[in-house]
N, C-alpha and C positions, 0 to 999 in steps of 0.2 A: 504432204500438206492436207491431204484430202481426208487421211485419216484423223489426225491431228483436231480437223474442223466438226468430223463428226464425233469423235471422241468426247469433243468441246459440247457439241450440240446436246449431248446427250445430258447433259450437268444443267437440269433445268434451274435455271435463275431469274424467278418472277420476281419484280420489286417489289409487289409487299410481300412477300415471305422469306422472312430473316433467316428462318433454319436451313433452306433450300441456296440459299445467297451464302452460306456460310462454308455450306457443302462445296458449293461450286468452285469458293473464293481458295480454297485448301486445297481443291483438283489443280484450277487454275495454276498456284505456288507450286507446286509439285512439278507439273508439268513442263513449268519455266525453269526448274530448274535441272532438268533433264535434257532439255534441247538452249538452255545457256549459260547455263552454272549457276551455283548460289551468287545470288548480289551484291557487290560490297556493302549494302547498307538497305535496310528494312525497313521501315516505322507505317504502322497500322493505326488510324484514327478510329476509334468506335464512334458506329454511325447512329447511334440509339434505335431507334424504329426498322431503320431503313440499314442497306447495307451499310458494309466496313470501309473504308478507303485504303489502301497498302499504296505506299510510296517507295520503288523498289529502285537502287542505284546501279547500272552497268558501265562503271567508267571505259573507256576506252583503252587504258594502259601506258598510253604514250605522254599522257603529262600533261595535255593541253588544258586549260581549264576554262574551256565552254563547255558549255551544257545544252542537249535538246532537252525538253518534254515533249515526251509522248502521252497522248491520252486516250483510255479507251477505258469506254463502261463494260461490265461484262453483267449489266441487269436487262432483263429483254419485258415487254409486252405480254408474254404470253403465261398463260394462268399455268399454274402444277397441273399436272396429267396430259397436257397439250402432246405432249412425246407418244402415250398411245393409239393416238389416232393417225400422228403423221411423224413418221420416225426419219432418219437424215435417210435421204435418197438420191442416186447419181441417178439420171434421165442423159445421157449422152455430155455436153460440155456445163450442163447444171445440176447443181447442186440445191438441193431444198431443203429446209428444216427451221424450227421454230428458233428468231434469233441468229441466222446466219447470214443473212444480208444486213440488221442492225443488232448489234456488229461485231459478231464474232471472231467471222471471218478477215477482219481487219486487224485483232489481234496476231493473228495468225501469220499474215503477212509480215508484221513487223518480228515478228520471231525469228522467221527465217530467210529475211531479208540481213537481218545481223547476223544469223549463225550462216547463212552463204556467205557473206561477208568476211567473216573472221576466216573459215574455212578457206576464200581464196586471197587472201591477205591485202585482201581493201580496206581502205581503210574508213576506220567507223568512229563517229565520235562519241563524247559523252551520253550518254541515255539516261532522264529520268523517267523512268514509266509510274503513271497515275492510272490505276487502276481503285474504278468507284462504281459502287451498286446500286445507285439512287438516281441516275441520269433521266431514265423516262419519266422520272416522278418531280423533275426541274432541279436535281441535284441538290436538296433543300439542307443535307449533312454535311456532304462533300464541297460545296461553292468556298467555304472559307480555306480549305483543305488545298483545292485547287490554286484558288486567287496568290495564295501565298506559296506552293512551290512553283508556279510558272515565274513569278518575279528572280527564283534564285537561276533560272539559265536564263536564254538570248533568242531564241525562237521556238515556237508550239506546232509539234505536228498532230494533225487529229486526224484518228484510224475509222476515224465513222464511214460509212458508204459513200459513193461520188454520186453525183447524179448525171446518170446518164452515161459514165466515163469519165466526164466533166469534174475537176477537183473546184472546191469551193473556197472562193475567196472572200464573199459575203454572205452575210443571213441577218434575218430582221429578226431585231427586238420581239421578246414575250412577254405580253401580261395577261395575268391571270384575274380574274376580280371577282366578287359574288356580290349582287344588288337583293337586299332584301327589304321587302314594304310589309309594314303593321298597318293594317287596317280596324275597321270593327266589324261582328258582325250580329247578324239580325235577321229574321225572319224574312227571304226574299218575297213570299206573296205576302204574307200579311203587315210587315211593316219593314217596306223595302227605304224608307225612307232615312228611317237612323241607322242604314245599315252605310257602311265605307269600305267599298271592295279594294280589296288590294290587288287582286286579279287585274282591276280595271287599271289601275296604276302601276303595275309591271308592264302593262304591254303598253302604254304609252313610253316608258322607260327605253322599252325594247326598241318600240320606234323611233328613237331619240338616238341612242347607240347607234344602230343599224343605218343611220342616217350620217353617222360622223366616218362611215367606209369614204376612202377616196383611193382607188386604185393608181389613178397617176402620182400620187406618191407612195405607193405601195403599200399602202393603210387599209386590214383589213380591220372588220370589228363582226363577232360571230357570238350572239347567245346560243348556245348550243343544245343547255338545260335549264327548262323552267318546271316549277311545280308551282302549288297553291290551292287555296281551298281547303273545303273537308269534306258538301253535300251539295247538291247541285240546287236544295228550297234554300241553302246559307249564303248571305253574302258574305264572301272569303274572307278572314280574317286577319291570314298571311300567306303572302305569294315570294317567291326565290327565284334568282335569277342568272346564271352561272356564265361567265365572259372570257372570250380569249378575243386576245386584240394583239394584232400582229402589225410592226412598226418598221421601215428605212431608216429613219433619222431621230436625233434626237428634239429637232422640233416637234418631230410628231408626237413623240414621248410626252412634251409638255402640253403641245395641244390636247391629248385624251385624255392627258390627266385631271388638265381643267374643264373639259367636259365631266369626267365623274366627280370630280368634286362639285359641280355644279348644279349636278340631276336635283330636281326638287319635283314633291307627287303636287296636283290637281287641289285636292281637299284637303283643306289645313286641317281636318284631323287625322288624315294618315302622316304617317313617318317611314323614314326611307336612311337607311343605312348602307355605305360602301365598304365592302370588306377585300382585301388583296394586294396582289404587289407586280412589280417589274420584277419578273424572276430572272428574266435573260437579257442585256444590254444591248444596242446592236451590235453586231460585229460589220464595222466598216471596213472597207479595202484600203489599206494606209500603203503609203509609197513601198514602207519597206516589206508589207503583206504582199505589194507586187516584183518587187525586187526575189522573195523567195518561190513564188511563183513562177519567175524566170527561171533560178535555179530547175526548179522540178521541169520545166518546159524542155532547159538545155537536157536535160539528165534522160529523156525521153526520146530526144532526138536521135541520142546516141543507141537506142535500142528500136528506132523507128516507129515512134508512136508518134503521133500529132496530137499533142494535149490542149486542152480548154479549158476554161472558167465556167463559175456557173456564179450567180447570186440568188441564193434560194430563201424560201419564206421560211422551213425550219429552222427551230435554232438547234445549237448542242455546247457543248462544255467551251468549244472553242470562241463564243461571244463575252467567256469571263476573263480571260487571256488577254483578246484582242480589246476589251473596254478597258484593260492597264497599257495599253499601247504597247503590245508587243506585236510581233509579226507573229500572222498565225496562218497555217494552211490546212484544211478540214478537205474533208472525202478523200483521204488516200486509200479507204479501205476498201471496200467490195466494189466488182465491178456485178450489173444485177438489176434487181426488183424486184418490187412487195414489200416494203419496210410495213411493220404493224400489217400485215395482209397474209391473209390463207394462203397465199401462190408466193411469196418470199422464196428468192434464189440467187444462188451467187454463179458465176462464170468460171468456171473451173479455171478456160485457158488466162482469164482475168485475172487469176488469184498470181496466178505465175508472173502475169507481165506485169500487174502492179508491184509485185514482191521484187523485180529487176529494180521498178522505177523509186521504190523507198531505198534501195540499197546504192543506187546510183547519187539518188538525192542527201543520202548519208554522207557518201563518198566526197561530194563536195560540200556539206556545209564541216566536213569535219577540218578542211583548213582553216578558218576564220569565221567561226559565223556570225558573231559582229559585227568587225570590220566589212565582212559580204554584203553582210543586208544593208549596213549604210553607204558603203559607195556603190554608185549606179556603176561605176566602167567593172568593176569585179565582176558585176552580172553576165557583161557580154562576153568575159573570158572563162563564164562556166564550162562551156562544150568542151574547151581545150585539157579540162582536168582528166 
């Protein structure tokens, strides 16, 4: 596995470079089909810009016709060349390299959580693996790609990182937005008077955002990037303003919305434009999001883990899932830290014990996982499978 990982690592896949994401995506194929056979069934979406999406089929053999999705990006953060400076290295039980905490290593595990599986004749269900290049960039090719095969199976596992150990069973909504103001400008000493900064009315803008944060409902609002101007004697003529606003619920969704649609500048001769979208919906904890979490919990006992939840502020693919109401359980992948960080690393003995708990957790949804997720008493008699 450890090889397998750094093998992986080394197939640098930054999301904007298409030739490098292409390279990867053909290793990646390859590789899969070395440690699980050819697929019964293939289809590749061209991603235009951005990466490819491959939609790869492993039925199970025995007939049943549930389906998991499994999902995993294999686009990372980190720029081309990044591999020279810090190439995969073991340090005792961690593993480091660019992309292997988010989340390679998560791929990984579900590889060989199905080929131990098959190998000791456990039993494993349908597999649809969604494998997409564009995830750090909000999935903006792949979302439709996704949205519509998680509807064709019954439950969504996502191989992203856990946090902390902790699998995820919520994450808040993402929006992304850009505020930009037209001002006029004009000579600041000599005729500061027809001049209309825009500067001066981004950062009231800013204050206004910044102001709609409310942490007891888990409402964050962050401009992150601003610019504006051209000389420091001009009054600005245009100023820009770059927004990520991280959401719990979908009132909050409405409330911020009608905040941005509401912003209005100071000087009725500037003008003020909202540009963006909700790229990531929340991912709520739905009964039957907790009902699969019990599976995973039972399926952990049985290998003596104590597992937990987590509800975190990131999103990932699995908020597109869970906003069609399906059950979805996220962080199966790396146990670790540093996503997007120079110190990024995964738990070697982690790789092992989550790769038990995906294969355990396989084992049991490959009886019914329909019928599982909706009856609560199934849940209690997971540990006995």
């Amino acid at each position: 596995m450890v090889d397998d990982l750094a093998a992986y690592v080394r197939q640098e896949t930054p999301s904007d470079d298409k030739v490098l994401l292409a390279s990867g995506l053909a290793w990646i194929e390859g590789w899969l089909d070395c440690r699980l056979g050819p697929p019964a069934a293939r289809t590749t979406f061209e991603g235009g810009e951005w990466g490819d999406t491959v939609v790869l089929d492993y039925p199970s053999g025995t007939g049943s016709g549930s389906w998991i999705t499994a999902l995993c990006h294999y686009d990372t953060v980190w720029p081309a060349g990044t591999l020279s400076g810090w190439p995969p290295t073991v340090e005792g039980d961690r593993f480091s390299g660019p992309g292997a905490f988010d989340m390679k290593a998560g791929l990984v595990q579900l590889v060989w959580a199905i080929r131990a599986s098959r190998a000791l004749g456990l039993p494993v269900p349908n597999v649809r693996l969604v494998l997409n290049g564009d995830e750090e960039l909000g999935s903006p090719s792949s979302r439709a790609v996704i949205e519509r095969e998680v509807l064709r199976g019954d439950a969504v596992l996502v191989f992203e990182a856990s946090a902390g150990g902790a699998l995820k069973t919520a994450r808040k909504g993402v929006g992304i937005f850009e505020v930009t103001v037209e001002g006029r400008e004009a000579h600041a000493g000599l005729d500061p008077s027809t001049g209309v900064s825009a500067i001066d009315e981004i950062a009231r803008v800013i204050l206004r955002l910044h102001s709609q944060a409310d942490q007891s409902k888990g409402t964050t609002v962050n401009v992150g990037l601003v610019n504006g101007g051209t000389r420091t004697n001009v009054t600005a003529g245009r100023a820009h303003a770059a927004v990520d606003v991280r959401v719990s619920s979908d009132d909050e969704v409405r409330r911020i919305t009608e905040v941005l649609e509401t912003l209005e500048t100071r000087h009725p001769a500037a003008t003020l434009t909202v540009e963006g979208e909700w790229n990531r919906p929340v991912m709520m904890r739905s009964p039957e999001t907790g009902r699969l979490f019990a599976a995973a919990e039972a399926a952990a006992r049985e290998i003596g883990i104590d597992l937990t939840e987590a509800f975190v502020g990131g999103a990932s693919d699995g908020n597109f899932a869970a906003a069609l109401g399906l059950p979805v359980l996220d962080g199966l992948g790396a146990v670790g830290d540093g996503a997007h960080a120079r110190n990024e690393w995964v738990s070697i003995d982690g790789m092992l014990e989550r790769t038990c708990l995906a294969g355990g957790l396989l084992a049991v949804l490959e009886g019914s996982p329909e019928a599982f997720l909706r009856e609560p008493e199934a849940a209690a008699n997971a540990g006995a499978r």
